[in-house]
PANU-177405 format. One line per field, with one value per residue (C-alpha): residue number from 1; x, y, z; residue in three letters. Coordinates in nm, 4 decimals. Each point is the difference from the previous one (the first is absolute). Layout:
nr	[NUM; ...]
x	[X; ...]
y	[Y; ...]
z	[Z; ...]
rest	[ALA; ...]
This chain:
nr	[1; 2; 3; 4; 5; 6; 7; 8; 9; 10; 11; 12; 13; 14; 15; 16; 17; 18; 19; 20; 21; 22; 23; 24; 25; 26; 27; 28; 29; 30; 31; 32; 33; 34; 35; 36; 37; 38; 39; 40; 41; 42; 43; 44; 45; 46; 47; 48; 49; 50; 51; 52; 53; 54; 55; 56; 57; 58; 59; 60; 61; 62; 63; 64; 65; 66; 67; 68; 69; 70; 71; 72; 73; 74; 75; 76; 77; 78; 79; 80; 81; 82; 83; 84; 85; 86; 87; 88; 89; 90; 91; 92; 93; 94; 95; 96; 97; 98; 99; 100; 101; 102; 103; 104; 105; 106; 107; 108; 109; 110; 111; 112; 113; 114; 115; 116; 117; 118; 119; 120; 121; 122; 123; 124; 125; 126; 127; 128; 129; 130; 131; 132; 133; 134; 135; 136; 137; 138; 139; 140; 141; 142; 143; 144; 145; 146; 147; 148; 149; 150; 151; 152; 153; 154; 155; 156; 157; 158; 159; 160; 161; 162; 163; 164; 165; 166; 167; 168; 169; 170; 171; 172; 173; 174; 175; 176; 177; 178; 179; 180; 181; 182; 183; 184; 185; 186; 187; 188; 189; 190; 191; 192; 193; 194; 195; 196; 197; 198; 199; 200; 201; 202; 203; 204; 205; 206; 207; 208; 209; 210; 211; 212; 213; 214; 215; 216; 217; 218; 219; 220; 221; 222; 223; 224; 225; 226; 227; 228; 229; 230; 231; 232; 233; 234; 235; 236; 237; 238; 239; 240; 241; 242; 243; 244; 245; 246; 247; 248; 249; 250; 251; 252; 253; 254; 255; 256; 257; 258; 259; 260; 261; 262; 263; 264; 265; 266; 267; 268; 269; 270; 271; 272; 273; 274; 275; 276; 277; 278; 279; 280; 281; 282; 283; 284; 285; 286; 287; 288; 289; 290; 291; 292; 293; 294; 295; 296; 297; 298; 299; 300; 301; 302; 303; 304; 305; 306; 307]
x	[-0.1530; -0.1425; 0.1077; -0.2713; 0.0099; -0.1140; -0.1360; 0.0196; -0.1494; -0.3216; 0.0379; 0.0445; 0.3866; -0.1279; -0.2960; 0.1712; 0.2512; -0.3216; -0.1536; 0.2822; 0.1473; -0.3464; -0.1334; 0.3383; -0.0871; 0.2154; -0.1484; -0.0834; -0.0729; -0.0567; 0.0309; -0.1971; -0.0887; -0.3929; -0.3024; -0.1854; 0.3589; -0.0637; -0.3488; 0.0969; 0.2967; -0.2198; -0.3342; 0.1751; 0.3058; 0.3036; -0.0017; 0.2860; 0.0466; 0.1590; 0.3992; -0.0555; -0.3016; -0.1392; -0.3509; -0.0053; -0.2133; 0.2574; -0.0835; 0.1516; -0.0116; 0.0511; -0.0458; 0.2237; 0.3718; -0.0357; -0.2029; 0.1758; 0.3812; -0.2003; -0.0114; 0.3707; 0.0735; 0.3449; 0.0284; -0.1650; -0.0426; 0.0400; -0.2520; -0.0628; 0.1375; 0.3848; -0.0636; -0.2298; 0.2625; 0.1750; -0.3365; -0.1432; 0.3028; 0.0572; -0.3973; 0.0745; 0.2808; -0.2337; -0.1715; 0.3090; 0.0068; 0.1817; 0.3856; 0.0289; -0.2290; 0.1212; -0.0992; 0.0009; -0.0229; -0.2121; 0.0088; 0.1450; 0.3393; 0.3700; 0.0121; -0.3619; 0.1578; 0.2849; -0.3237; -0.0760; 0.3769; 0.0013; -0.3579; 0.0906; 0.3283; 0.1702; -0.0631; -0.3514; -0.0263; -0.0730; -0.0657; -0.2059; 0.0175; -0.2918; -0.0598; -0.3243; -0.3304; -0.3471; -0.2879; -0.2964; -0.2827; -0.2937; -0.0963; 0.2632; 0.0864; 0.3644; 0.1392; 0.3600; 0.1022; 0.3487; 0.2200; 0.3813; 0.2269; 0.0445; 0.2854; 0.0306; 0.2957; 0.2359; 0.2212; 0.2769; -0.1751; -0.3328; -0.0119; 0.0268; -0.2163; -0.2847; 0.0760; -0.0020; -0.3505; -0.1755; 0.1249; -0.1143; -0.3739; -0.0054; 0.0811; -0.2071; -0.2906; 0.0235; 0.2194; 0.3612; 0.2401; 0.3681; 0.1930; 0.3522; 0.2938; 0.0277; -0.3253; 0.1011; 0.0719; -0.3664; -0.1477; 0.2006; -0.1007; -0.3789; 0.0525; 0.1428; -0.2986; -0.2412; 0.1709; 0.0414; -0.3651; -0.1725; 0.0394; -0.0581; -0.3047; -0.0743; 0.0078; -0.1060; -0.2904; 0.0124; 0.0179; 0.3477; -0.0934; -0.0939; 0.3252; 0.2160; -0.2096; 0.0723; 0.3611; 0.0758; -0.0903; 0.2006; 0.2967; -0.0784; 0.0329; 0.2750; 0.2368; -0.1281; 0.1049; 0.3367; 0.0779; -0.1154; 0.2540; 0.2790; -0.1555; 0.0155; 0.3806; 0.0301; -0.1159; 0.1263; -0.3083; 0.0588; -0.2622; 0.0118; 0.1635; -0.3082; -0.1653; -0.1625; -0.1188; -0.1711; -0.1611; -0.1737; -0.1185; -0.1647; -0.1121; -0.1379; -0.2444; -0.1382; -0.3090; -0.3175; 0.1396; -0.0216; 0.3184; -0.0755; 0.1885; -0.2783; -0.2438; 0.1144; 0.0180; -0.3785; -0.1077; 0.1754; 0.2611; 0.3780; 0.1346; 0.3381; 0.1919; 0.2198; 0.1469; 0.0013; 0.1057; 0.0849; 0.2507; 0.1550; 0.0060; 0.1758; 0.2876; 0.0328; 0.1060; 0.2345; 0.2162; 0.0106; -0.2171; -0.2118; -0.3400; -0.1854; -0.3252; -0.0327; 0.0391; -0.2401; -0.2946; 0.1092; -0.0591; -0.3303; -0.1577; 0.0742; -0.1716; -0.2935; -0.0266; 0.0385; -0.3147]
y	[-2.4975; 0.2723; 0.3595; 0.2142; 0.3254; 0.3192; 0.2909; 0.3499; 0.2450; -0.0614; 0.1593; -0.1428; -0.1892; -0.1109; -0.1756; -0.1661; -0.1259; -0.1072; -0.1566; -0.2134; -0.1396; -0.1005; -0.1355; -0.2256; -0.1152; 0.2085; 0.2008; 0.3262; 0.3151; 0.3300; 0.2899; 0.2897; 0.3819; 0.0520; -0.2082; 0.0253; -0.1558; -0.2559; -0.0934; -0.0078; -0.2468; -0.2222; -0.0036; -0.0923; -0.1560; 0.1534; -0.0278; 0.1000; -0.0198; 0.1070; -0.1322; -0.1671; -0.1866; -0.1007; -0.0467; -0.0781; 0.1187; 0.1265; -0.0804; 0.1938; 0.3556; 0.2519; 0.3169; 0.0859; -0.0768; -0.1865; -0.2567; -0.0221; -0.0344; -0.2622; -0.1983; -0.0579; 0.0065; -0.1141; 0.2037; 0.3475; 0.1373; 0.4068; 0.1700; 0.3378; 0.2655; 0.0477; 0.3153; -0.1095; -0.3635; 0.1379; 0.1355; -0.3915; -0.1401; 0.1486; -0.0230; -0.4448; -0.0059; 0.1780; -0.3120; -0.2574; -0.1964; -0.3076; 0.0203; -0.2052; 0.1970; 0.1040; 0.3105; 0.0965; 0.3282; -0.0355; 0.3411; 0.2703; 0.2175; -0.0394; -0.0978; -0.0793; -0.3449; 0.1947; 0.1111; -0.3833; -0.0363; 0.3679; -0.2228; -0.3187; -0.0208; -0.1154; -0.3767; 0.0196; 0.2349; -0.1147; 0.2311; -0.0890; 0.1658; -0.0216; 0.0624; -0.0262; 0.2526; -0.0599; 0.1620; -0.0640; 0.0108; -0.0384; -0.1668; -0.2434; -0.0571; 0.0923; -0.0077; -0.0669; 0.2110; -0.1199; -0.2448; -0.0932; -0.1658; 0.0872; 0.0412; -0.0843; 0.0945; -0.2470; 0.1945; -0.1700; 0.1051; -0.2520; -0.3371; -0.0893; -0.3398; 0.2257; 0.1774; -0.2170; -0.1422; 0.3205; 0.0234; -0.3879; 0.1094; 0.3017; -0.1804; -0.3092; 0.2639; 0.1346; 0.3089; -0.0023; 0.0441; -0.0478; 0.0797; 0.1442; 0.1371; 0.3051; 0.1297; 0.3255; 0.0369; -0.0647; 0.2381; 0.2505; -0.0736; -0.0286; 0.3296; 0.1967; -0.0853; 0.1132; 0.3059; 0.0676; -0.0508; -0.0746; 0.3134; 0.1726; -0.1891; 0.1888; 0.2951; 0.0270; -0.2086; -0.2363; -0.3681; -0.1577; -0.0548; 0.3809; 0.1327; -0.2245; 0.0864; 0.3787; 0.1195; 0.2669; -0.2696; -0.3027; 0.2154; 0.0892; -0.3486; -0.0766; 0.2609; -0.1149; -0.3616; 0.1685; 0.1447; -0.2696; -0.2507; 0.2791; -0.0463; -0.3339; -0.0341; 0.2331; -0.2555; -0.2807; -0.1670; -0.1914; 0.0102; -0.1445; 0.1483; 0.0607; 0.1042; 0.3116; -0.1714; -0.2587; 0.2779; 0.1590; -0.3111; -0.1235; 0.3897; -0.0224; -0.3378; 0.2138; 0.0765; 0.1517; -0.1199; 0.3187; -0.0454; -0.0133; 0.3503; 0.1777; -0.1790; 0.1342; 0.3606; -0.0244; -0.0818; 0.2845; -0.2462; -0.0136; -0.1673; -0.2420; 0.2890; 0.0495; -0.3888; 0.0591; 0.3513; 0.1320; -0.3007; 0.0392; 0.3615; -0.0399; -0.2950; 0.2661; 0.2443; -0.2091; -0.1401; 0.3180; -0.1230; 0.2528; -0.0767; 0.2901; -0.1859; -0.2205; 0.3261; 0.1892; -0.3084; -0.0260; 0.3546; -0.0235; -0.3153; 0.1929; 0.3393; -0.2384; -0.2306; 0.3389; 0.1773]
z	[1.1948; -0.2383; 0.0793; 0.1067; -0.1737; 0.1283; -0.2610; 0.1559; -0.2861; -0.1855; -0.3592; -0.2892; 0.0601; 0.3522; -0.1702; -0.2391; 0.2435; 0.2303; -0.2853; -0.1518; 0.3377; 0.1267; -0.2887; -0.0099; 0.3781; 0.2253; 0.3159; -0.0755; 0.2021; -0.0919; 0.1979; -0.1813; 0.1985; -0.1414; 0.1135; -0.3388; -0.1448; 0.2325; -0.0577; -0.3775; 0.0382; 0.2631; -0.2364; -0.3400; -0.1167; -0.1730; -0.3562; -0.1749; -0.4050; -0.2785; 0.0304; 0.3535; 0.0931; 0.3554; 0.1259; 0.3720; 0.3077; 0.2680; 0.3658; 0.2070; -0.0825; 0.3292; 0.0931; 0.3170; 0.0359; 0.3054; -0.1441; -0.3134; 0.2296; 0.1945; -0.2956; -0.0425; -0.3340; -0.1043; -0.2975; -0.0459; -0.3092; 0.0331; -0.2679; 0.0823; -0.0969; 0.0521; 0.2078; 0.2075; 0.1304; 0.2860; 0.1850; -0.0823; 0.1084; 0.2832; 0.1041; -0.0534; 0.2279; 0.3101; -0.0600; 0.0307; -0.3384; 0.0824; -0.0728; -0.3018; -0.1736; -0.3911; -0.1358; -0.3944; -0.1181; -0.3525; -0.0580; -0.2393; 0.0617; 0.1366; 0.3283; 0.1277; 0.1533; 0.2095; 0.2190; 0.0448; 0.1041; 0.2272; 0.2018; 0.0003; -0.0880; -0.3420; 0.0600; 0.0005; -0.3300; -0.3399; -0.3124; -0.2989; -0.3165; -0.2210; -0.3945; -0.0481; -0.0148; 0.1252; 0.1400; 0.1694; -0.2397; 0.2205; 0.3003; 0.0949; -0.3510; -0.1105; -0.3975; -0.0515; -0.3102; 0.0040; 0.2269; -0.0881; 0.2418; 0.3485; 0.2335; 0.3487; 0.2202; 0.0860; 0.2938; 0.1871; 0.2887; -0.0183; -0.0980; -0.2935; 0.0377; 0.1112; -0.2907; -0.2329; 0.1475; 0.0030; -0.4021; -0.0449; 0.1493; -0.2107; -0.3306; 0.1107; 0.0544; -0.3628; 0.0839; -0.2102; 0.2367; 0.0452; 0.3207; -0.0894; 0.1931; -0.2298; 0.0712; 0.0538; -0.3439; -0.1070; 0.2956; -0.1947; -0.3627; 0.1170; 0.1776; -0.2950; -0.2232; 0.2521; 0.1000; -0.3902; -0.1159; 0.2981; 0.1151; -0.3669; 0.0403; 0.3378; -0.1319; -0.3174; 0.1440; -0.3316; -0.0277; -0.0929; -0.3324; -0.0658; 0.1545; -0.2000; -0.3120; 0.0584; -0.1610; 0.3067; 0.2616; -0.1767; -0.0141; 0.3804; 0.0878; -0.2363; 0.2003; 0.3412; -0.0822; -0.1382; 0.4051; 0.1544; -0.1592; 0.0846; 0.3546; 0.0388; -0.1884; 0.3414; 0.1705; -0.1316; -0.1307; -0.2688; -0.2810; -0.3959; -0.2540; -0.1528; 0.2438; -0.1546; -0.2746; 0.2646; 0.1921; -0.3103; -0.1296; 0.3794; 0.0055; -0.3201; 0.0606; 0.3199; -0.2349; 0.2105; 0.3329; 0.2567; 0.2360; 0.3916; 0.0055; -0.2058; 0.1767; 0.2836; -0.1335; -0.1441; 0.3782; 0.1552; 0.1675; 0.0754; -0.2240; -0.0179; -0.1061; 0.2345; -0.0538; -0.3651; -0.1686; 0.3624; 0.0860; -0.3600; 0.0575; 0.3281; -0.1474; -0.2461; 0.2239; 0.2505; -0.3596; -0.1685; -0.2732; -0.2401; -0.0064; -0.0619; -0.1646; 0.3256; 0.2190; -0.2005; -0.0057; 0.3572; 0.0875; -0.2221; 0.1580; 0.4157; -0.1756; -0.0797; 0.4068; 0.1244; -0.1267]
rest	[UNK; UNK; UNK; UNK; UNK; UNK; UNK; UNK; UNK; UNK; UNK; UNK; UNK; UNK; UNK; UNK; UNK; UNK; UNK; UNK; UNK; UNK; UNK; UNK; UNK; UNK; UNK; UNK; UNK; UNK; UNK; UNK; UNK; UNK; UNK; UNK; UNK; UNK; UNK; UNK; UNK; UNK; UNK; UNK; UNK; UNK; UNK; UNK; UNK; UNK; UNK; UNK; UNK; UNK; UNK; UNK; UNK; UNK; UNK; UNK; UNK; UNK; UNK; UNK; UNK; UNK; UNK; UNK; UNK; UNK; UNK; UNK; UNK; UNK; UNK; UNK; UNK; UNK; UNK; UNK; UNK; UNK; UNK; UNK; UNK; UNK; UNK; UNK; UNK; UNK; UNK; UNK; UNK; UNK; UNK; UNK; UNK; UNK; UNK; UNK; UNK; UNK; UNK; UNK; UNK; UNK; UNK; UNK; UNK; UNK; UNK; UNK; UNK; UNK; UNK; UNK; UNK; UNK; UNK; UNK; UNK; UNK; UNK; UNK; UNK; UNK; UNK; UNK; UNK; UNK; UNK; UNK; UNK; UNK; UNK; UNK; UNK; UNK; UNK; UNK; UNK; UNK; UNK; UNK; UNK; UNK; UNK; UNK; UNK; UNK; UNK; UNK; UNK; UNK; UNK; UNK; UNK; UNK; UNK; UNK; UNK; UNK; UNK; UNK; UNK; UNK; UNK; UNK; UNK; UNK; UNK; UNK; UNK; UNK; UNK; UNK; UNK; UNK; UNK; UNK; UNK; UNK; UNK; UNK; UNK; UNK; UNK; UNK; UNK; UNK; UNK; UNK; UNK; UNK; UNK; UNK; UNK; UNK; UNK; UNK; UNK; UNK; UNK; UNK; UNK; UNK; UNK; UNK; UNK; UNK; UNK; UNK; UNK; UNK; UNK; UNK; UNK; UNK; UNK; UNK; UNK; UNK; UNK; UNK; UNK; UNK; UNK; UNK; UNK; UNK; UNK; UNK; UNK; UNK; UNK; UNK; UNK; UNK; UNK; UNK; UNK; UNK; UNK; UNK; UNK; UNK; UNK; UNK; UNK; UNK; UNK; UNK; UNK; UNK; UNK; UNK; UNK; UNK; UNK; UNK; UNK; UNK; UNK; UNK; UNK; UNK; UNK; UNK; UNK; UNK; UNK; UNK; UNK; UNK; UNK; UNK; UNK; UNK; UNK; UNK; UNK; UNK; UNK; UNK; UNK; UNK; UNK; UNK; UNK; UNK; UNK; UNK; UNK; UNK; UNK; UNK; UNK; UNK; UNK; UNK; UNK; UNK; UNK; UNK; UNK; UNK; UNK]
């Protein structure tokens, strides 16, 4: 029997997620918080182009929780922002999700899946990390800029057949995917080039390309992905050898993508700060590590949510 995916988040990675596992035949419902959202995602189907491609009319798209919990998805897809999952998650289980239920964290920062685990409890948490940009364009039409492969937890805790299926759909829905036991590694190589240019990005309110193309900034994001290795060798995270050279080159094909984070600061919203620069900032602290770049964005990027 197909797995029937739930989508909880309605920008531009929830859409593409909607759009690729319906079009490739699996049950979809989306969960989204605004009724014009709604009306759009009922009225017209996704289209999403560029590195990805899906065109398919989703069916069930829902506006209360209730509803959406009634619907029983086995496998929810978690969206949103990563400061805004414990308030969601908590708001699902008032509603009594049945117990088999999966939930995967595709969002950015350390640690956004130990909130999954602190709900639901560890065998029902999955993390995703994802390298890949895209934005909604217009409408209900999204443009992938860039998409590499994607990593899906594999944690002793779950099983790893249900795993491995939720990987097969993925890939057999057009989305590159591999599900690997050293996951953790990749959450923390995806989180050091966000924290590193993302948030440059953020504050400089520039585009990826302009903030690598800038001397000051490059350097900026050359020394943050300097203390974040020392951070992780703190941590044990294995990265490659070369990683530094890796991050500058997938940093540099960024081009005029505009990171969530600075989307986020150009709206007046909190942004996913506190699981990028602020967790760094914090691992810093507890293993002695200098950081002072990652403090200082950190420090920066608070100054700016708080005004």
């Amino acid at each position: 029997m197909s797995l029937h995916y739930g989508v909880v988040g309605t920008g531009p990675v929830g859409r593409v997620f909607a759009g690729l596992l319906r079009q490739a035949g699996h049950r979809v419902t989306v969960l989204c918080h605004h009724t014009p959202t709604q009306l759009i995602l009922q009225r017209r189907p996704v289209v999403v182009k560029g590195c990805l491609q899906a065109y398919a009319q989703l069916d069930e798209v829902l506006l209360e929780v209730a509803d959406f919990v009634a619907t029983q998805p086995d496998v929810l897809l978690v969206c949103i922002k990563s400061m805004d999952t414990e308030h969601l998650l908590r708001t699902l289980r008032v509603h009594g999700p049945k117990p088999e239920m999966l939930f995967v964290s595709c969002q950015n920062g350390i640690g956004t899946e130990n909130i999954v685990a602190r709900v639901f409890g560890a065998e029902r948490a999955l993390r995703m990390v994802l390298n890949m940009g895209c934005d909604v364009s217009c409408g209900n039409e999204v443009v992938v800029t860039f998409s590499e492969t994607h990593v899906l937890s594999r944690p002793p805790e779950v099983d790893p057949a249900l795993v491995d299926r939720i990987a097969t759909d993925l890939r057999e829905a057009g989305f590159p995917i591999e599900a690997r036991a050293d996951w953790r590694n990749e959450v923390f190589r995806k989180a050091l080039l966000n924290a590193s240019l993302g948030s440059l990005c953020a504050i400089t309110r520039h585009c990826m390309g302009c903030v690598m193309g800038q001397a000051e900034a490059r350097a900026m994001v050359q020394d943050m992905l300097a203390e974040g290795m020392a951070i992780c060798r703190a941590e044990r995270i294995e990265l490659p050898g070369d990683y530094s050279q890796q991050a500058m080159a997938y940093l540099d094909r960024g081009g005029e993508h505009r990171p969530s984070i600075l989307v986020d600061v150009e709206k007046g919203k909190v942004t996913e700060n506190e699981f990028l620069c602020g967790e760094l900032a914090r691992l810093a602290r507890r293993h002695g590590v200098p950081a002072p770049t990652i403090s200082f964005v950190d420090k920066i990027l608070r100054c700016t949510e708080s005004f």
